[in-house]
KEKESE-158017 format. One line per 4 residues: number of its first residue (from 0); their letters; for each residue x negated, y, z of N, C-alpha, C. Coordinates in Angstrom, 2 decimals. Atoms other than C-alpha are relative to their C-alpha. Layout:
<recs>
NUM	a	X:Y:Z:X:Y:Z:X:Y:Z | ...
</recs>
This chain:
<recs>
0	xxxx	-0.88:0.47:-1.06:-3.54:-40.80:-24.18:-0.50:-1.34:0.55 | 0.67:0.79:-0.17:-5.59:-43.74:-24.06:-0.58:0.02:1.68 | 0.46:0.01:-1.82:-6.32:-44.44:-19.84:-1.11:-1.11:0.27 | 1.51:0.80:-0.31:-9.59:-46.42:-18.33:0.77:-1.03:0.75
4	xxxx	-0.53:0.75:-0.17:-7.10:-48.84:-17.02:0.14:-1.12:-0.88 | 0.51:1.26:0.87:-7.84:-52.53:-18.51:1.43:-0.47:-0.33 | -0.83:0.88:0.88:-5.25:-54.01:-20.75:-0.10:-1.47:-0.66 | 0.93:1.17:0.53:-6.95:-57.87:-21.12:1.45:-0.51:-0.22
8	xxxx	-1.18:1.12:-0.76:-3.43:-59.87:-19.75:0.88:1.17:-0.30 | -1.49:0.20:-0.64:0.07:-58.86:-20.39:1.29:-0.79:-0.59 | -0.57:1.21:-0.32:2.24:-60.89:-19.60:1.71:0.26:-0.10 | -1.45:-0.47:0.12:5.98:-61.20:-21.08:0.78:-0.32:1.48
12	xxxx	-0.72:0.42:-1.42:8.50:-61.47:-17.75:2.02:-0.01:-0.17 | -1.35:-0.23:0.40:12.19:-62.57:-18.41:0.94:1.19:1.12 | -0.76:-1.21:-0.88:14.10:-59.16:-16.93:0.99:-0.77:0.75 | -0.96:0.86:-0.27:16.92:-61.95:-16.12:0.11:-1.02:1.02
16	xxxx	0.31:1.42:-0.77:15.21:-64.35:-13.90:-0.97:0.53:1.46 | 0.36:-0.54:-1.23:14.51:-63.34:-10.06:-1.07:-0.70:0.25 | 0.87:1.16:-0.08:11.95:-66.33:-9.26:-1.23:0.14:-0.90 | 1.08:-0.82:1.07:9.79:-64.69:-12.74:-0.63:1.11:0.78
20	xxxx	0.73:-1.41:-0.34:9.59:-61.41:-11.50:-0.42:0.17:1.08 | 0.72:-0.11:-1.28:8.74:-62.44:-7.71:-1.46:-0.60:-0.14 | 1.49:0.28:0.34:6.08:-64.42:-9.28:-0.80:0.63:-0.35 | 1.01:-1.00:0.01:4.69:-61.64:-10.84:-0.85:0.72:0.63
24	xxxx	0.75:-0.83:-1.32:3.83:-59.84:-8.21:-1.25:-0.31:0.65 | 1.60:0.76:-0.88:0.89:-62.36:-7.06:-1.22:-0.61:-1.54 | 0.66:0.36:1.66:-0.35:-63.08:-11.19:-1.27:1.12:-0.16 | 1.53:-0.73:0.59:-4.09:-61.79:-11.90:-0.04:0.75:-1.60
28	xxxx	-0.09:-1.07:1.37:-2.67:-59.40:-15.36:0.22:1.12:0.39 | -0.27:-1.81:0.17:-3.25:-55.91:-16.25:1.29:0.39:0.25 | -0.47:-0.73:0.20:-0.12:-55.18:-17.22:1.33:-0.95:0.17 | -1.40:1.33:0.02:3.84:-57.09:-17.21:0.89:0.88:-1.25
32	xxxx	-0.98:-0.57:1.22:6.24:-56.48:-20.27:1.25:-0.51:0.80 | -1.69:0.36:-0.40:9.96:-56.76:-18.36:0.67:-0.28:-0.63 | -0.49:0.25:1.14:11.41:-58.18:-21.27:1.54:0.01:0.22 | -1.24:0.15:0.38:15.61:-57.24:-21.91:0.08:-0.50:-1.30
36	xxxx	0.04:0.19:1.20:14.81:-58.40:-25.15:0.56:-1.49:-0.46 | -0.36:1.05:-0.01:14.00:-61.54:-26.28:0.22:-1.41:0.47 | -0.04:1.68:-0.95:13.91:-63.68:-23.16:1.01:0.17:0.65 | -1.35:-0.16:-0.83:17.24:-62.66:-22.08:1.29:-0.74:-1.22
40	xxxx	-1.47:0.65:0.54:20.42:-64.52:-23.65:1.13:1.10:0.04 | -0.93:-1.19:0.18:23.31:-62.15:-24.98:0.82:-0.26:1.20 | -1.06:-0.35:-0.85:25.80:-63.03:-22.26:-1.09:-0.07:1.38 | 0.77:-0.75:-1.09:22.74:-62.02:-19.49:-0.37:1.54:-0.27
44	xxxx	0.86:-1.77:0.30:21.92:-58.60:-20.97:0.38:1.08:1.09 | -0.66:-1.16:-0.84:24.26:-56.50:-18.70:-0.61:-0.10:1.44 | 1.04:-0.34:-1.62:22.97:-57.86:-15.28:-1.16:-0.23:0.10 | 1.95:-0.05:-0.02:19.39:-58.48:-16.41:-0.43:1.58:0.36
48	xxxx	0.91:-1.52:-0.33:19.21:-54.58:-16.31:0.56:0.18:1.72 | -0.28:-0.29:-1.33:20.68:-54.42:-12.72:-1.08:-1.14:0.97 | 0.54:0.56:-1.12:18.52:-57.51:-11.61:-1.57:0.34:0.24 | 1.38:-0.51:0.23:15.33:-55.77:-13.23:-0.06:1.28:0.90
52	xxxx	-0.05:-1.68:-1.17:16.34:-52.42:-11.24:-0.03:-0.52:1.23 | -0.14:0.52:-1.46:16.31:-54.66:-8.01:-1.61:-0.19:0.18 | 1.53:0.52:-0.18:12.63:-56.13:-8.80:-0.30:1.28:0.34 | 1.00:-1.30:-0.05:11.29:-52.67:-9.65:-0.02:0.80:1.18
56	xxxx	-0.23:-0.57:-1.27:12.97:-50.84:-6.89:-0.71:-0.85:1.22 | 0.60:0.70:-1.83:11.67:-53.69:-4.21:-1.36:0.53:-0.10 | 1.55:-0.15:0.23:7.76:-53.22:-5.47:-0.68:-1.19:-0.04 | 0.85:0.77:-0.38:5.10:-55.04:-4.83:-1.33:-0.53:-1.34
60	xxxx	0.86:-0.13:1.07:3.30:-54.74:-8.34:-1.41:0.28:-0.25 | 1.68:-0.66:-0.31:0.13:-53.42:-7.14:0.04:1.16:-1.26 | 0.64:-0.88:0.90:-1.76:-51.46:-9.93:0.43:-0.69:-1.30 | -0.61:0.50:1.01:-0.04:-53.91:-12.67:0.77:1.22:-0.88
64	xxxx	-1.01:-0.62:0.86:1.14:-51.30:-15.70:1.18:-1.39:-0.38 | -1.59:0.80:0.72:4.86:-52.17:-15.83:0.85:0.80:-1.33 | -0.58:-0.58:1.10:6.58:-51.83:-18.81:1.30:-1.08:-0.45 | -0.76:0.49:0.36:9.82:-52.59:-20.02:0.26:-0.19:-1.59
68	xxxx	-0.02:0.17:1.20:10.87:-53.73:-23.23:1.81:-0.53:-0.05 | -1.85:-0.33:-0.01:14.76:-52.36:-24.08:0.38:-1.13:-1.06 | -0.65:0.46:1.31:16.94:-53.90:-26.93:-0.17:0.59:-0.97 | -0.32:-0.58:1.42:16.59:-52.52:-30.59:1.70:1.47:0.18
72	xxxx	-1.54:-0.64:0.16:19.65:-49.47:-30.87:0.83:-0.54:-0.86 | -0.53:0.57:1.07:20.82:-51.39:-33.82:0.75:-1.14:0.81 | -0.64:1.01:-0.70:22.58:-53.78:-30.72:0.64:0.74:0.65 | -0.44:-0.54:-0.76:24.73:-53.31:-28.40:-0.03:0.25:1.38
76	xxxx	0.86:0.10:-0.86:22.53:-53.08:-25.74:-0.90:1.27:0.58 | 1.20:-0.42:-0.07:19.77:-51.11:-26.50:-0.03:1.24:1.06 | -0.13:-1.41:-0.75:20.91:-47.20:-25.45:0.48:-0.22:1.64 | -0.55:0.06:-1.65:22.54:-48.70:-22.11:-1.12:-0.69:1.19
80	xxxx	1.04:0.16:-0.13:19.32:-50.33:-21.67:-1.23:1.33:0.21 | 0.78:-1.34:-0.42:17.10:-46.95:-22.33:0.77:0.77:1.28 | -0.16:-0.72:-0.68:19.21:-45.43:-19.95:-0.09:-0.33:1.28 | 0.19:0.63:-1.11:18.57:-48.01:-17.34:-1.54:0.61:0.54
84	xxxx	1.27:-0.22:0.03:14.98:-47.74:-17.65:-0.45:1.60:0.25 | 0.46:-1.33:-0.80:14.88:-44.25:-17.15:0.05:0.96:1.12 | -0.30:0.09:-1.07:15.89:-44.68:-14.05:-1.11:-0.43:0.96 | 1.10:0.60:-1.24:13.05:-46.94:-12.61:-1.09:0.08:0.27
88	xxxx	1.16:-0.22:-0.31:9.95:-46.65:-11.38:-1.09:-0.97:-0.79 | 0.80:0.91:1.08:7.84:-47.76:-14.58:-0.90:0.76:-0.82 | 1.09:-1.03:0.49:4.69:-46.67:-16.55:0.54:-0.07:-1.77 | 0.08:0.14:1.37:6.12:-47.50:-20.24:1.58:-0.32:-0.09
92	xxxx	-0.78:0.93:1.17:8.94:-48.29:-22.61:-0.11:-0.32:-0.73 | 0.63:0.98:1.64:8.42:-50.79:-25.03:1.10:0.28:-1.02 | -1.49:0.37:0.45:11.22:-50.49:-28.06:-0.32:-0.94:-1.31 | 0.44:1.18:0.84:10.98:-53.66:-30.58:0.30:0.74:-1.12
96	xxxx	0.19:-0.15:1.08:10.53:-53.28:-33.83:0.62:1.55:-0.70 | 0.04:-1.11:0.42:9.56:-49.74:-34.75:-0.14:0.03:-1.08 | 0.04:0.31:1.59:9.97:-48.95:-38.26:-0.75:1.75:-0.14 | 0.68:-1.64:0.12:8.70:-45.05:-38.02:0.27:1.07:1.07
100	xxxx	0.07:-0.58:-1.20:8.57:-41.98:-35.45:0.74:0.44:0.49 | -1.11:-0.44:-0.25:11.80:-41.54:-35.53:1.17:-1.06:0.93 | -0.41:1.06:-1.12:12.96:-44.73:-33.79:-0.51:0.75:1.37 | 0.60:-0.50:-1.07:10.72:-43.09:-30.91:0.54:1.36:0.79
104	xxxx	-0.60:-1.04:-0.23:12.35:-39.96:-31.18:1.43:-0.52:0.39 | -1.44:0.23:-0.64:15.84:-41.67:-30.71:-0.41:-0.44:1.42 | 0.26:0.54:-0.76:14.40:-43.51:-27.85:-0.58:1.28:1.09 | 0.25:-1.17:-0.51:12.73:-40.09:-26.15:1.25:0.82:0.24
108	xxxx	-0.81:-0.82:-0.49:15.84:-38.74:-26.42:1.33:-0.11:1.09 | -1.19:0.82:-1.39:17.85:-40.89:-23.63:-1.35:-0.02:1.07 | 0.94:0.07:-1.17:14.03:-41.68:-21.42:-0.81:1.25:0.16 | 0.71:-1.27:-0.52:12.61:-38.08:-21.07:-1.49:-0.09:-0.27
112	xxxx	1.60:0.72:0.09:9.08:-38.56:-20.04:-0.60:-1.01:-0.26 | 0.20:1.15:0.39:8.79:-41.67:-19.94:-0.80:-0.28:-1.15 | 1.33:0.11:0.67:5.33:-42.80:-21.61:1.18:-1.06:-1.26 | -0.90:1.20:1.12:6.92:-44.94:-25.25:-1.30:-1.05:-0.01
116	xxxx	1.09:0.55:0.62:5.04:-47.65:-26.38:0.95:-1.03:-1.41 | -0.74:0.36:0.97:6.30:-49.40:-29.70:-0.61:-0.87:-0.31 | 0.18:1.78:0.29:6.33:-53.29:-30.72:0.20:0.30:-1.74 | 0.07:0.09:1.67:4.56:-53.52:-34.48:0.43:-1.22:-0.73
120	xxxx	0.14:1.09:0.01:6.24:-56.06:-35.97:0.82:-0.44:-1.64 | -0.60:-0.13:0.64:7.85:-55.48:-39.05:-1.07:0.35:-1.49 | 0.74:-0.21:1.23:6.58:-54.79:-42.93:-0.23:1.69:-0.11 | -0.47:-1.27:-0.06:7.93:-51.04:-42.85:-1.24:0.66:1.25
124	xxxx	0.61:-0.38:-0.92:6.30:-50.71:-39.34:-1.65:0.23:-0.37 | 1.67:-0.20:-0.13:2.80:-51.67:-40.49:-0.40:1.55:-1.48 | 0.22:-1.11:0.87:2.95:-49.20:-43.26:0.26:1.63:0.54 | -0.33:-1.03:-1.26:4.21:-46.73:-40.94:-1.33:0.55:1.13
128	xxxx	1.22:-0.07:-1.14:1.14:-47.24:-38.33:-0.22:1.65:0.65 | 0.73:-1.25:-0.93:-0.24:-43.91:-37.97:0.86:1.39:-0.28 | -1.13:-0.60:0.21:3.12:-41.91:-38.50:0.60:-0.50:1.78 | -0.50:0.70:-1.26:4.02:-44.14:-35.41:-1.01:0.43:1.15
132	xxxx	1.19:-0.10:-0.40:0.42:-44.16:-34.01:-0.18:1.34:1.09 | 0.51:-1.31:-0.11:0.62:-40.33:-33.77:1.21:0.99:0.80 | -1.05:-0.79:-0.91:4.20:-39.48:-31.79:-0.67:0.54:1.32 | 0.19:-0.63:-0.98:3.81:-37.42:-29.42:-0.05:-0.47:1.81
136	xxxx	-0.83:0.56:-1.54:5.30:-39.51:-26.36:-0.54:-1.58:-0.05 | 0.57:1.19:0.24:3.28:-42.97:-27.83:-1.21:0.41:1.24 | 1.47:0.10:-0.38:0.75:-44.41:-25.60:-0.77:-1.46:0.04 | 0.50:1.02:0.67:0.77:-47.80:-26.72:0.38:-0.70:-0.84
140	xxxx	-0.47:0.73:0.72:1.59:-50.28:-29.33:-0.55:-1.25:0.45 | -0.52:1.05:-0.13:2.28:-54.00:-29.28:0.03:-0.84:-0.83 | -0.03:0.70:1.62:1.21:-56.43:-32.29:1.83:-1.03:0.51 | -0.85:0.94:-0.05:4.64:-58.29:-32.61:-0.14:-1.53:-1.16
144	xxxx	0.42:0.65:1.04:3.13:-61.06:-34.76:0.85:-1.41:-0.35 | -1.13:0.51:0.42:5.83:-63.84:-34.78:1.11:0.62:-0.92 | -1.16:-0.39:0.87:8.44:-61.58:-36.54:-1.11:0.43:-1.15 | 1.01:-0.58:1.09:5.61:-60.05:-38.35:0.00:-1.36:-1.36
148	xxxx	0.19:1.40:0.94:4.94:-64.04:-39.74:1.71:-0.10:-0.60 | -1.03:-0.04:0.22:8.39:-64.25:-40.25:0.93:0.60:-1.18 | -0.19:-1.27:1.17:9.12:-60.83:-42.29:-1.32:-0.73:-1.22 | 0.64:0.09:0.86:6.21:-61.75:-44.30:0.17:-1.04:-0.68
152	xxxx	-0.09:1.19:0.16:6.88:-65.32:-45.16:-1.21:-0.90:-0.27 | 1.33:0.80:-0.11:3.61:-66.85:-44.44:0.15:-1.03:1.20 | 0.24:0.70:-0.61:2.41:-69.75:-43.14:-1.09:0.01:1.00 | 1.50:-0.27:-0.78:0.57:-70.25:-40.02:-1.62:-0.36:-0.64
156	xxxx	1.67:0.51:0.05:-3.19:-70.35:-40.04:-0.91:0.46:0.92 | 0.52:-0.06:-1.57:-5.77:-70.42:-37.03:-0.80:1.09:-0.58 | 0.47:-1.22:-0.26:-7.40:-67.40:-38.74:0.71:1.02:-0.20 | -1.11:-1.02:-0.10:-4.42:-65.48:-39.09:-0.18:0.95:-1.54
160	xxxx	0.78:-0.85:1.07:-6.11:-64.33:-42.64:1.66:1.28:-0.55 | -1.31:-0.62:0.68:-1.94:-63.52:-43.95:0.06:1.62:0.93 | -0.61:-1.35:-1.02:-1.16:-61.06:-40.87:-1.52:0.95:-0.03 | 1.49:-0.82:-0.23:-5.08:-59.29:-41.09:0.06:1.37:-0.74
164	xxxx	-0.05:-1.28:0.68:-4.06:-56.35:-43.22:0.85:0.76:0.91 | -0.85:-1.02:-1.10:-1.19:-55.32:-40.79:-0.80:0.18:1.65 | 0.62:0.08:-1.80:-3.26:-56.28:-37.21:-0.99:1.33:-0.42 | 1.11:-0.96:0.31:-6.21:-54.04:-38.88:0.57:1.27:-0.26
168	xxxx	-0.77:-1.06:0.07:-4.12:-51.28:-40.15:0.45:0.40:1.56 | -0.41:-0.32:-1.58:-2.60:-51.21:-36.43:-0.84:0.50:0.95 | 1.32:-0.50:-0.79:-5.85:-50.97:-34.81:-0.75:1.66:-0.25 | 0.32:-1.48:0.28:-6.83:-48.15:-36.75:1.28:1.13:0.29
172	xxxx	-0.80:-1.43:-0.55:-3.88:-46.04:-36.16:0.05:0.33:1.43 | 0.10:-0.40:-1.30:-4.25:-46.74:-32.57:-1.13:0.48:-0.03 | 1.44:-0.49:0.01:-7.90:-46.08:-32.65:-0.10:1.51:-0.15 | 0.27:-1.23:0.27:-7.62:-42.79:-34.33:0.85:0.82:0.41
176	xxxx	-0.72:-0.73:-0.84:-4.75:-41.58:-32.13:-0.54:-0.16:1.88 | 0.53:0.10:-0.90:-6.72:-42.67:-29.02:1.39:-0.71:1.04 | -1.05:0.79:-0.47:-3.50:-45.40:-28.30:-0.39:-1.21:0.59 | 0.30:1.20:-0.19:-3.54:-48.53:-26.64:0.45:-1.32:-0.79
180	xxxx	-0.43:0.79:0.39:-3.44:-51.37:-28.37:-0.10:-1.86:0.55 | 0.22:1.35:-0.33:-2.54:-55.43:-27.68:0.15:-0.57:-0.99 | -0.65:0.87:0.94:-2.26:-58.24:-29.71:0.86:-0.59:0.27 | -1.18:0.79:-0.37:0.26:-60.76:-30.22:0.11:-1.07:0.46
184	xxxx	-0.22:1.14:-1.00:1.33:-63.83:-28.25:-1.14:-1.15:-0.89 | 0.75:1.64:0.54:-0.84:-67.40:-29.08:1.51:-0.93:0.57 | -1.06:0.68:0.35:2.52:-69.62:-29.49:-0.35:-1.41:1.01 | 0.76:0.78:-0.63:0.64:-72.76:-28.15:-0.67:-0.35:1.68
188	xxxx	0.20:-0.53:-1.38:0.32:-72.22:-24.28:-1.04:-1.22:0.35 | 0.78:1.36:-0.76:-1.82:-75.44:-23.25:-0.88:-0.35:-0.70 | 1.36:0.54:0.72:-4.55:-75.03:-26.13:-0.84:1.13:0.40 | 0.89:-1.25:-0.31:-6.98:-73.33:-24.21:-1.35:0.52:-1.21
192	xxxx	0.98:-0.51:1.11:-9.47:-73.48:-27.02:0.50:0.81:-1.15 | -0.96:-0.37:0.94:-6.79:-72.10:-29.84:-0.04:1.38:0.71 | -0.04:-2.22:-0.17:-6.44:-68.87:-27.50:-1.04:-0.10:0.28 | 1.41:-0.79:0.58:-9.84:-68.56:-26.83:-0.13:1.17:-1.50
196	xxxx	0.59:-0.96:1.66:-10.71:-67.94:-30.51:0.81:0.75:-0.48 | -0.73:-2.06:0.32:-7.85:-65.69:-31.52:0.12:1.23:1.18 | 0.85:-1.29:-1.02:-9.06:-63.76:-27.96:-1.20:0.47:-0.98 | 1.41:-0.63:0.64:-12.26:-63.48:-29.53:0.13:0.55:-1.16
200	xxxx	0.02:-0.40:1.31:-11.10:-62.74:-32.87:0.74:1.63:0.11 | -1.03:-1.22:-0.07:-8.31:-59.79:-31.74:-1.39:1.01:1.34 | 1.08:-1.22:-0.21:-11.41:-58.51:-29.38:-0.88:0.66:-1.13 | 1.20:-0.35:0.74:-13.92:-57.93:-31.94:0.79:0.91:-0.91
204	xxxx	-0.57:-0.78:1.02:-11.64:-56.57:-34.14:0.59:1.24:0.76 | 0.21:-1.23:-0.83:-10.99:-53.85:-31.36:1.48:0.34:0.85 | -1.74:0.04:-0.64:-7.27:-54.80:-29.66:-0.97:0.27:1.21 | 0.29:-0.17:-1.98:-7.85:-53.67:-25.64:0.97:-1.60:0.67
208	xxxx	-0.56:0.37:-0.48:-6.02:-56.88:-24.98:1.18:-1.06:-0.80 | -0.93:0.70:1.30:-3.53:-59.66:-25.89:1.58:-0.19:1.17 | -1.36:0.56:-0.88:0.37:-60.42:-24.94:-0.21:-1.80:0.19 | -0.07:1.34:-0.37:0.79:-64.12:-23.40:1.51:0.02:0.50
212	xxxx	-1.52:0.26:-0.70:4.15:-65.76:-22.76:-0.24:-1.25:1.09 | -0.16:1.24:-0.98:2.92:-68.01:-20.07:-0.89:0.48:0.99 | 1.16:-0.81:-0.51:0.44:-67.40:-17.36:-1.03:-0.66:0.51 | 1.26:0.49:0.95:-1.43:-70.27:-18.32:-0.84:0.36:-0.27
216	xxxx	0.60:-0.52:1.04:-3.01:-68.04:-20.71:-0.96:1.11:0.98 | 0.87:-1.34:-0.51:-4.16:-65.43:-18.02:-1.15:0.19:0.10 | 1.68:0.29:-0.08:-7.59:-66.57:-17.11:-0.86:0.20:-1.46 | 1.01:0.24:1.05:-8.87:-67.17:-20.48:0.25:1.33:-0.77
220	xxxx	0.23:-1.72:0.88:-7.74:-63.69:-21.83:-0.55:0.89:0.47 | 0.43:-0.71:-0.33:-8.78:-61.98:-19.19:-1.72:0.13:0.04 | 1.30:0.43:0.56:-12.41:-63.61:-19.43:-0.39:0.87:-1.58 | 0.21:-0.10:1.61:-11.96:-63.10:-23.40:-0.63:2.03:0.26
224	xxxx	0.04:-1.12:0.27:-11.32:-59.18:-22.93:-0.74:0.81:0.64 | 1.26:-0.38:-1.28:-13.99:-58.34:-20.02:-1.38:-0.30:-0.39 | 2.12:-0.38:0.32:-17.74:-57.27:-20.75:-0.16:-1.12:0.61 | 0.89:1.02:-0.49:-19.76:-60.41:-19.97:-0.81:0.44:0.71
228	xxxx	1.06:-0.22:-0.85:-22.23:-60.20:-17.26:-1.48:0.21:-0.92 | 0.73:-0.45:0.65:-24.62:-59.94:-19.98:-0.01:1.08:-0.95 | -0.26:-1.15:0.42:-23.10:-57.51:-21.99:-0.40:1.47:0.90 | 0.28:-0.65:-1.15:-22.97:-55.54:-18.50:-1.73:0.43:0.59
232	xxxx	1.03:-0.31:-0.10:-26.52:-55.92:-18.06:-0.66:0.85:-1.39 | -0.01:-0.76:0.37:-27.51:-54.48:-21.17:0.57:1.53:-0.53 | -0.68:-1.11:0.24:-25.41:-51.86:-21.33:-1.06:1.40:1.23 | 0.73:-0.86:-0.87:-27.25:-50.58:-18.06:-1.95:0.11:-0.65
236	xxxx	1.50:-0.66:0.41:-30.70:-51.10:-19.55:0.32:1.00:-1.65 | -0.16:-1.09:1.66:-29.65:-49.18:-23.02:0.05:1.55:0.65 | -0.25:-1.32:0.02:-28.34:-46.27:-20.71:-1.60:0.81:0.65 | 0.99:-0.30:-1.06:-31.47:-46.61:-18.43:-1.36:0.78:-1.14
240	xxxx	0.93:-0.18:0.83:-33.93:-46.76:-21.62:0.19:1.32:-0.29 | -0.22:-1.60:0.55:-32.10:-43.43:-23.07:-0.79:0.96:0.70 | 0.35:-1.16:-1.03:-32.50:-41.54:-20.03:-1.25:0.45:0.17 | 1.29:-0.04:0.32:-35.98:-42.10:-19.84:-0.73:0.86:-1.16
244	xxxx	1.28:-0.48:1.67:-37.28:-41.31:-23.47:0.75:1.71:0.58 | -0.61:-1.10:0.11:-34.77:-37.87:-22.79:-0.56:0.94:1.18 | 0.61:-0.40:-0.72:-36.20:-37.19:-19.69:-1.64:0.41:-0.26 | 1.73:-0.26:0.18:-40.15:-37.70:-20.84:-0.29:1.32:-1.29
248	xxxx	0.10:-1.25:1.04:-39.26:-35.50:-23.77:-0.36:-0.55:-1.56 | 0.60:0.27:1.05:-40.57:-37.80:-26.46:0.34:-1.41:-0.15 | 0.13:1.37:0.50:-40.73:-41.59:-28.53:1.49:0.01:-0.01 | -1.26:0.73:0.65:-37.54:-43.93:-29.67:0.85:-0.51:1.55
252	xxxx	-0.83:0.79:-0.67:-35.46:-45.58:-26.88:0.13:-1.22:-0.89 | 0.09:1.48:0.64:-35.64:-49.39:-27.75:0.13:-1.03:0.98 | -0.64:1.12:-0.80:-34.01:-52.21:-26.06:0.20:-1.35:-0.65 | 0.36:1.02:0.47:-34.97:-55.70:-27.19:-0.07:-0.28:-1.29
256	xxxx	0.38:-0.54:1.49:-36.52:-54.50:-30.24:0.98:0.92:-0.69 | -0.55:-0.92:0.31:-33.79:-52.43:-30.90:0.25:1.64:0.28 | 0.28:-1.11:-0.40:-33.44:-48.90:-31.27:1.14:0.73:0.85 | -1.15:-0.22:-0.78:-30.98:-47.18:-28.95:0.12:1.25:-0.42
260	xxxx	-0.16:-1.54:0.16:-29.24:-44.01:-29.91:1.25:0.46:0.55 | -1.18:-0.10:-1.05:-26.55:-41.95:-28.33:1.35:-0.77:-0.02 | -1.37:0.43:-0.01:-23.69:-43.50:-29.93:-0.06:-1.30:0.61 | 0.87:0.89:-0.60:-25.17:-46.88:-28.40:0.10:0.49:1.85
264	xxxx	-0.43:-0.66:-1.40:-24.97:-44.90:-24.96:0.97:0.11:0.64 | -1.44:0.07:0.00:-21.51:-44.23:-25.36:0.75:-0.92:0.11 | -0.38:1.27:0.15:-20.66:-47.63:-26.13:-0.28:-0.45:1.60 | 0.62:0.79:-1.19:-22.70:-48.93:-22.82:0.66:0.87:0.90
268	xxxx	-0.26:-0.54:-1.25:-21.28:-46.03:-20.71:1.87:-0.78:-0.23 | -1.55:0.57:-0.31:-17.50:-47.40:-21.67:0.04:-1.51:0.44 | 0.17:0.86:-0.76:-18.43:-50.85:-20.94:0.04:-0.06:1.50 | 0.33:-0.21:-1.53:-19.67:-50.01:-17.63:1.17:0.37:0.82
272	xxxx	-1.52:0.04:-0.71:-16.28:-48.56:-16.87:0.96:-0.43:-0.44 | -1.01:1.01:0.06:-14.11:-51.33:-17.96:-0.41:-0.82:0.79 | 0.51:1.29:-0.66:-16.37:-53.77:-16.16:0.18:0.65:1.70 | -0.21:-0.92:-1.35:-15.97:-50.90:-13.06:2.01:-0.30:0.65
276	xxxx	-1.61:-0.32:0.12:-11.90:-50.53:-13.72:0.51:-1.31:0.32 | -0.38:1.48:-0.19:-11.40:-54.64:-14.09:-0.31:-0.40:1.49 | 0.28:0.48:-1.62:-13.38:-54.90:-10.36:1.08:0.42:0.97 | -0.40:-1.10:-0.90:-11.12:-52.01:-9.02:1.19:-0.89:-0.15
280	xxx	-1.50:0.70:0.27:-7.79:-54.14:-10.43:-0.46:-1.39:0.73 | 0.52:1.56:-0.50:-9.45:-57.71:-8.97:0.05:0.75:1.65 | 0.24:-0.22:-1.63:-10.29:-55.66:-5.58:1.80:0.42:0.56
</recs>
């Protein structure tokens, strides 16, 4: 279920606040999380969903995946919330803290089609992963890594070593369900070097992308999560080298002393269309 649509930037958006969500509309991110959650205050919940059905209904989102993000059912919110949402013109529902595939299934059974996507953020959840990973109606997950720190009772640390068994576990269940996955917020909005390196750390480790609560943060994630102009260039000489040796019929394919083989091909042909997909969202 996995789509060639770039996930570098998204960006939480209080559902509650008109002046947020007109701003959105002109913000350089993939994707917007409409948050009824936790940037809404209990005595806003009821007309945050009527002022979020006003944004959505006006437009102006471009190619931005929108996605909302309901209340928990365990409130008194949540179901009057799913039923809002399956009303508007949106590519996702987010529902916070999934504990297994059966949260998903309650949630499927008020939004219909409606693509799910589920916020990992819990102890239960990460053990869960690819029980979750593997619903039928999933097409992305959501590191929730504040509650995650929270549930776990760890202390911060800039390599995140405590939370690395649940982020990794997560990756792989998205991975091997062909899901999308983001990471979780950088807390810190004005240390551009601090998100850098947990960009770089949640790319390599194979997230499509990170959540930001500011939009501050947009530039440097979207940089972080986008093939480098050098990456980009070899990717085209790896596919160019292949073609060649496959065409002549004979010898290794080798690209700056290295040997190139198909899976190596594969790699360079998905590059090529993220670095294609990111131009098409910029144009």
């Amino acid at each position: 279920m996995s789509d060639e649509r770039p996930y570098r930037s998204v960006l939480y958006i209080p559902g509650s606040k008109p002046r947020a969500l007109d701003k959105a509309r002109n913000l350089p991110v993939d994707a917007i999380i409409f948050d009824l959650e936790d940037a809404v205050s209990a005595e806003e919940k009821d007309s945050a969903r009527d002022t979020l059905a006003a944004a959505i209904a006006e437009g102006g989102y471009g190619a931005r995946v929108k996605i909302v993000r309901i209340n928990g059912f365990d409130t008194e919110w949540g179901a009057k919330d799913a039923q809002a949402v399956a009303a508007m013109d949106v590519d996702a529902v987010l529902l916070p803290k999934v504990a297994g595939p059966e949260d998903l299934d309650q949630l499927a059974a008020i939004t219909g089609d409606v693509p799910l996507w589920a916020m990992m953020e819990t102890p239960r959840g990460m053990l869960n992963a690819d029980a979750i990973a593997g619903h039928p109606k999933l097409a992305g997950m959501v590191m929730g890594t504040n509650d995650l720190a929270k549930e776990l009772q760890t202390r911060f640390r800039a390599d995140r070593l405590p939370l690395m068994a649940g982020l990794g576990h997560c990756v792989l269940a998205a991975k091997a369900h062909g899901r999308i996955i983001v990471d979780g917020v950088y807390n810190a909005f004005k240390d551009d070097e601090g998100l850098r390196a947990e960009c770089d750390q949640g790319r390599d480790m194979g997230f499509d992308g990170k959540t930001l609560i500011h939009p501050a943060q947009v530039d440097v994630t979207n940089t972080a999560f986008a093939p480098s102009d050098e990456e980009i260039e070899l990717a085209r000489r790896q596919i160019a080298a292949f073609e060649e040796v496959v065409a002549s019929g004979q010898g290794v394919a080798v690209v700056d002393g290295k040997i190139v083989e198909n899976l190596h091909v594969e790699t360079a042909k998905k590059t090529i269309a993220k670095a294609q997909a990111i131009a098409a969202m910029a144009g």
